[in-house]
C-alpha positions in Angstrom: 0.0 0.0 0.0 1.3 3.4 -0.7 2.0 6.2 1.8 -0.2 7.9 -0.1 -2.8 5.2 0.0 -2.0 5.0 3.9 -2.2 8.6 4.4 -6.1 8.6 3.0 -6.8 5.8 5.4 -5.7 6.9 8.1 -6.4 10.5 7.7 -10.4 9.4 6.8 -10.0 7.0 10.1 -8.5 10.0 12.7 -10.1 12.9 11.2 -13.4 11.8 11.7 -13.7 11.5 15.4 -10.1 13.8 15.7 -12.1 17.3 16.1 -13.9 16.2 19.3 -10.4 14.3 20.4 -8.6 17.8 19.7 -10.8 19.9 22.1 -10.7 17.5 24.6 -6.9 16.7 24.5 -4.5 18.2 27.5 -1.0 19.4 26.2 1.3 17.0 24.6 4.8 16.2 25.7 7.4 17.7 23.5 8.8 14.1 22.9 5.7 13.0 22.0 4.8 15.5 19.7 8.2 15.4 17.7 7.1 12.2 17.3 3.4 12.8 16.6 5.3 15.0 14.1 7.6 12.4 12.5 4.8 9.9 11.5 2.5 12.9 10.6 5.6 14.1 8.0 5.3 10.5 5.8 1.9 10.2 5.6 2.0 13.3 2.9 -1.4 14.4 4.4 -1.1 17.5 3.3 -1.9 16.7 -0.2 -5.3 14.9 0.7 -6.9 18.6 0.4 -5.5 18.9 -3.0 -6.4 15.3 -4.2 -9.6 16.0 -3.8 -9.8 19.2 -6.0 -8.2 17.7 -8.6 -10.3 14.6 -9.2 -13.4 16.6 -10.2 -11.2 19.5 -12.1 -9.7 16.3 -14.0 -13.5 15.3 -14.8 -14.1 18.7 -15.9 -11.5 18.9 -18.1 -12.3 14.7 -19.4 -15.9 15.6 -19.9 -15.3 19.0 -21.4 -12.7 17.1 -24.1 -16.0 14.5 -24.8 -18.0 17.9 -25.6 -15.1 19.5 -27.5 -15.1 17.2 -30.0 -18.4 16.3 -30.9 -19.9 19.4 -31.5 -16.7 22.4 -31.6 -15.3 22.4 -35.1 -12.3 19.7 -35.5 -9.9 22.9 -36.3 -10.9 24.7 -33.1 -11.3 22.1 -30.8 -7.2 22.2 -30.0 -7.7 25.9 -29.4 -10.5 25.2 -27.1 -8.8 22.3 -25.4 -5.6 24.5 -24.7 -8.2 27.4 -23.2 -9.8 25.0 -20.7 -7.0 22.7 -19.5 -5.3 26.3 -19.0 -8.2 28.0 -17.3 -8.2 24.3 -15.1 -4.2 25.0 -13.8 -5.0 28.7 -13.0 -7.5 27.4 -10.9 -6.1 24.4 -9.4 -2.6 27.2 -8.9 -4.6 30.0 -7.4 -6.7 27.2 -4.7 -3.8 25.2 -4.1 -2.4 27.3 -1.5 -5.2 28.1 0.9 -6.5 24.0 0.4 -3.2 23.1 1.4 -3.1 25.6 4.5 -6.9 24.3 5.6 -5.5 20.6 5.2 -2.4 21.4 7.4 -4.2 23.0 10.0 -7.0 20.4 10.2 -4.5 18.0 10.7 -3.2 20.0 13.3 -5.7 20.5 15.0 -7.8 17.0 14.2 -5.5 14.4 13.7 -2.1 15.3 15.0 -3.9 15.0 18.8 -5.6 11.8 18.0 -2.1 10.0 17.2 -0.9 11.5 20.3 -3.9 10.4 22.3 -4.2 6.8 20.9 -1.2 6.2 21.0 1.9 5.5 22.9 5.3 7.5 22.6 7.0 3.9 22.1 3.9 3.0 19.6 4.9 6.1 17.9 8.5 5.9 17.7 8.0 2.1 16.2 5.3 3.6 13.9 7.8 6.2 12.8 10.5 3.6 12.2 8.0 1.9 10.2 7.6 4.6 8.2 10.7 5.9 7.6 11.9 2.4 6.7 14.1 2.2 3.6 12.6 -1.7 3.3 9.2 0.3 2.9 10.4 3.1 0.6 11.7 0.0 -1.3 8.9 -1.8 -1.3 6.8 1.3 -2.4 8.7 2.0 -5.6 8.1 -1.4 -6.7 4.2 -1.3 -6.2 3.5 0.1 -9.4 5.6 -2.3 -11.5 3.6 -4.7 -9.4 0.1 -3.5 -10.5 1.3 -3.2 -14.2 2.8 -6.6 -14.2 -0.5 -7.8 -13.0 -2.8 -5.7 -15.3 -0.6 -6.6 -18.1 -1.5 -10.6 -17.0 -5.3 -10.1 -16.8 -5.5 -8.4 -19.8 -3.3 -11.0 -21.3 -5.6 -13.7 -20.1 -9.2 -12.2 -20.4 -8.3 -9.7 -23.6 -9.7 -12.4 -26.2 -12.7 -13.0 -24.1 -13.5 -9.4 -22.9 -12.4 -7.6 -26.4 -15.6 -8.9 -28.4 -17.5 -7.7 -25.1 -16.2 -4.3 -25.3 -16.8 -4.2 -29.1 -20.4 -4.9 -29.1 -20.9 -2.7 -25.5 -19.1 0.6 -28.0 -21.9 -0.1 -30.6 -24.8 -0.5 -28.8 -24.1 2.7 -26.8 -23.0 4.3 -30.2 -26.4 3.0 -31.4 -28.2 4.5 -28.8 -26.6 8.0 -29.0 -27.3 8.0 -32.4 -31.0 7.5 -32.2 -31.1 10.1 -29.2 -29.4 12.8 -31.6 -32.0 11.3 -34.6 -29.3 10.0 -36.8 
């Protein structure tokens, strides 16, 4: 699993409860919270905020490209493209930085005193070691080669099955745009 991957989990897991944990929480040990801080620094938290604003620009801009060209002109539709995906980055640019400030300081204040409070400062120093591990950074740069290699065997063994499939599932849904648009 990736720190990423971990970062979601856990952050979906703490955050949730971690606002009524935060108010409630008496001062942390400065040990403890260099810790706290540690384990907080891999999980790359601080990009959850942004994740989720790019998802739905990158459906924007995906759906906007479906639009584009079926009914802009096929010399304009680059043109258009370039206007879009630009006006996307500007936006994603100019929310980036508050996002990522509201992120950082709901961790702070969410789950930064939940890891302290629910756990141990020997818990955390293992859980830091755990993820500070080079084994783990290791093992994280070969997760993708991992999912391709095993993409690239089920489509290997279910491609001549699942290609007809696919074929007759693009007509019939070319079919029925067609008759919605009365060609």
């Amino acid at each position: 699993m990736s720190r990423s991957m971990q970062a979601l989990l856990v952050a979906a897991g703490l955050s949730v409860a971690g606002s009524a944990f935060a108010q409630a929480t008496p001062a942390v040990p400065a040990d403890k919270q260099a810790l706290v801080n540690r384990v907080l620094a891999k999980m790359a938290l601080d990009t959850v905020g942004l994740q989720m604003l790019q998802a739905p620009v990158a459906e924007m801009v995906r759906q906007s490209r479906v639009v584009v060209t079926s009914r802009i002109p096929a010399d304009k539709q680059d043109a258009v493209m370039k206007d879009i995906t630009a006006d996307a980055t500007r936006f994603l640019e100019q929310e980036a930085p508050p996002l990522r400030a509201s992120t950082q300081a709901a961790v702070k204040t969410s789950v930064a005193p939940l890891l302290a409070q629910k756990f141990s400062t020997e818990e955390l120093k293992q859980l830091a070691e755990v993820l500070e591990s080079p084994v783990l950074a290791k093992f994280e740069t070969l997760v993708p080669e991992m999912k391709k290699t095993v993409g690239d065997n089920v489509a290997k063994a279910n491609a001549a099955q699942m290609q007809p499939k696919m074929t007759e599932l693009q007509n019939r849904i070319g079919m029925r745009l067609r008759a919605a648009s009365g060609q």
